[in-house]
C-alpha positions as a Markdown table, in Angstrom:
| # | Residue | x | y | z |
|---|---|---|---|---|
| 1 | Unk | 0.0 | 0.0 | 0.0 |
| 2 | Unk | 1.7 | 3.4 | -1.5 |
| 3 | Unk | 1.3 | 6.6 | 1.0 |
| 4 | Unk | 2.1 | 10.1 | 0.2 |
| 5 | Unk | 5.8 | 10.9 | 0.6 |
| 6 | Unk | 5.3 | 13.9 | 2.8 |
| 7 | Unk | 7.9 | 14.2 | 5.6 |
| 8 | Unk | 8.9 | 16.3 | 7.9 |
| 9 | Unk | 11.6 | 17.9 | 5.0 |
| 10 | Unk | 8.2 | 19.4 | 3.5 |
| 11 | Unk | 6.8 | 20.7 | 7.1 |
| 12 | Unk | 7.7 | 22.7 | 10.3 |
| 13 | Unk | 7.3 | 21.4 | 13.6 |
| 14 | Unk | 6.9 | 23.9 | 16.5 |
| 15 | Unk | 6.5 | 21.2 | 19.2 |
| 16 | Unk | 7.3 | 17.5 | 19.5 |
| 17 | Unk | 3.6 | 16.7 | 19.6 |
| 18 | Unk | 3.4 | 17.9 | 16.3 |
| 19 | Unk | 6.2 | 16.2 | 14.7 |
| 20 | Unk | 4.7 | 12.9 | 16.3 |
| 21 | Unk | 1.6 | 13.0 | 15.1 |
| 22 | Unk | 3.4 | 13.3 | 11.6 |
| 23 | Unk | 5.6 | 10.9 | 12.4 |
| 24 | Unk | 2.3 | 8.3 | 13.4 |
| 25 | Unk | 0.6 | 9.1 | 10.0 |
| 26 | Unk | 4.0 | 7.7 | 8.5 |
| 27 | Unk | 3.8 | 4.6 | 10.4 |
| 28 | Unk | 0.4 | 3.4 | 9.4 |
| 29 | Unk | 1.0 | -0.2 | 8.5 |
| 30 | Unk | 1.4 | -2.1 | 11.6 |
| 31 | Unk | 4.1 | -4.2 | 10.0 |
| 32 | Unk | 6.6 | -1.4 | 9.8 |
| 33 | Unk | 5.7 | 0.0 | 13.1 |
| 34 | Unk | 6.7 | -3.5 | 14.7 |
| 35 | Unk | 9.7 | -3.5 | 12.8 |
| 36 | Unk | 10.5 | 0.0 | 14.7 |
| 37 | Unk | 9.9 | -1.8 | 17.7 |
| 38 | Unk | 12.3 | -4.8 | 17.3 |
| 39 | Unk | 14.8 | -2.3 | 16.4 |
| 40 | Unk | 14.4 | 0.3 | 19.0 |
| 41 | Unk | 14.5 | -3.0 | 21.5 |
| 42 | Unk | 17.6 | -4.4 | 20.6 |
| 43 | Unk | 18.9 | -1.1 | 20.1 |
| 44 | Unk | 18.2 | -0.6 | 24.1 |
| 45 | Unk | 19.2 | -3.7 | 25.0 |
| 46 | Unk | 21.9 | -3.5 | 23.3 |
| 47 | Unk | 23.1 | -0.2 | 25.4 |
| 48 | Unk | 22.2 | -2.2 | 28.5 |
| 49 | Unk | 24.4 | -4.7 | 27.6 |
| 50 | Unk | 27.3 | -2.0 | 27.0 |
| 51 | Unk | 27.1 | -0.6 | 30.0 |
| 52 | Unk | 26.7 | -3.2 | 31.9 |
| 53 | Unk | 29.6 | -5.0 | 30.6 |
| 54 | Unk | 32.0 | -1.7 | 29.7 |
| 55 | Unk | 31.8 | -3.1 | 25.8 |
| 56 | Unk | 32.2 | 0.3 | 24.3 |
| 57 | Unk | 32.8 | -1.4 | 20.8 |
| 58 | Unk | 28.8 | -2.3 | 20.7 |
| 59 | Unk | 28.2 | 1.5 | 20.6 |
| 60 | Unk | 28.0 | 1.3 | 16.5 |
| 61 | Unk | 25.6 | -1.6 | 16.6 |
| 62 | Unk | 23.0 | 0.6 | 18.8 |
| 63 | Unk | 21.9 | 3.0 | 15.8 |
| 64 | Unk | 22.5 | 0.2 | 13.1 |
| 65 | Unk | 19.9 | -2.0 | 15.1 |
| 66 | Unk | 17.7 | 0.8 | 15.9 |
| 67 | Unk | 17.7 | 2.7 | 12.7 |
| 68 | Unk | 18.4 | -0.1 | 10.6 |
| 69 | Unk | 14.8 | -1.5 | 10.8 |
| 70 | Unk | 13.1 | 1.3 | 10.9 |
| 71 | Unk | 14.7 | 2.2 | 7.5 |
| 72 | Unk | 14.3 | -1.1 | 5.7 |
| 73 | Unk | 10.3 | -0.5 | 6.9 |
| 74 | Unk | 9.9 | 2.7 | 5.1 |
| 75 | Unk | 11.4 | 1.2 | 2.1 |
| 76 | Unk | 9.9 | -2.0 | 1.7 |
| 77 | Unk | 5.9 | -1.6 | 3.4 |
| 78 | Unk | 5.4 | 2.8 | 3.6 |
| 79 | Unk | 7.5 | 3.1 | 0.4 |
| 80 | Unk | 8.3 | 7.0 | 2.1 |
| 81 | Unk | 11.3 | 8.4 | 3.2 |
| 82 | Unk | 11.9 | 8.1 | 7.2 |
| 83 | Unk | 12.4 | 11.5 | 8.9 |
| 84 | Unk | 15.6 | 11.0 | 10.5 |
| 85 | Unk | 17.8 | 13.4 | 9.1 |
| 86 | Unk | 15.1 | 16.3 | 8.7 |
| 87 | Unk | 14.6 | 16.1 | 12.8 |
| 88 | Unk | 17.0 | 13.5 | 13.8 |
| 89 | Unk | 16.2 | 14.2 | 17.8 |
| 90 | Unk | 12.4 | 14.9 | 17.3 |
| 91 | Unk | 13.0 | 11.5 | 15.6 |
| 92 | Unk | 14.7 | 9.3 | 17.8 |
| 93 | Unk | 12.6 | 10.7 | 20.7 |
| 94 | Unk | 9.6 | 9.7 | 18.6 |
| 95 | Unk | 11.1 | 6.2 | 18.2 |
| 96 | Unk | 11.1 | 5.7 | 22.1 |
| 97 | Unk | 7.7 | 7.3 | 22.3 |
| 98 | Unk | 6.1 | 5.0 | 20.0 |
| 99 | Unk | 7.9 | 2.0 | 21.7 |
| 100 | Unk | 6.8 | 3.0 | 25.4 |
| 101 | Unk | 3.1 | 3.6 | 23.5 |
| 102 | Unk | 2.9 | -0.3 | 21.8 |
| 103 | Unk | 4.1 | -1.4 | 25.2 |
| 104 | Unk | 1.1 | 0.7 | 27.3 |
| 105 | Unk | -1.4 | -0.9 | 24.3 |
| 106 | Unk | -1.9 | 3.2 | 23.0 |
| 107 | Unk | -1.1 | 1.9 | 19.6 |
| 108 | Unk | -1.0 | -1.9 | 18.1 |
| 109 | Unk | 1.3 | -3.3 | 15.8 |
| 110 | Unk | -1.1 | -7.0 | 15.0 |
């Protein structure tokens, strides 16, 4: 299912809850916002791990995992650009708010 390619590049956010909402409408198939979800998770985990265990070389891995997902989504099931270098902070901190929200049930990913 094609959707518009309108990002954030097109648009100006004043506040973060702006930007999200955006950044929801771009995540409409439930596939792609699960594979943001795997990623963000390992992408935690793996910064756990790295602090826990003083691993400092696992630091690369953390956006790969994270990002890496999240991109291949957007290419292969929204067929739009993702917004990470438009608003890479509004971004990220939309990644862990949409992550905390499928774990609180505020938005589904079956």
């Amino acid at each position: 299912m094609a959707q518009s390619n309108t990002n954030t590049t097109e648009r100006e956010f004043q506040k973060f809850d702006e930007f999200y909402e955006n950044f929801l409408n771009e995540h409409r198939d439930p596939r792609n916002r699960k594979l943001h979800f795997i990623g963000t998770g390992i992408g935690v985990c793996l910064f756990v791990h790295m602090l826990c265990t003083m691993n400092w070389w696992l630091a690369p891995l953390i956006p790969a995992a994270g990002f890496g997902f999240s991109w291949y989504g957007h290419k292969k099931l929204e067929k739009n650009k993702p917004d990470t270098w438009s608003k890479p902070m509004y971004s990220l901190f939309a990644h862990y708010r949409m992550f905390i929200d499928i774990i609180a049930h505020k938005i589904y990913i079956d």
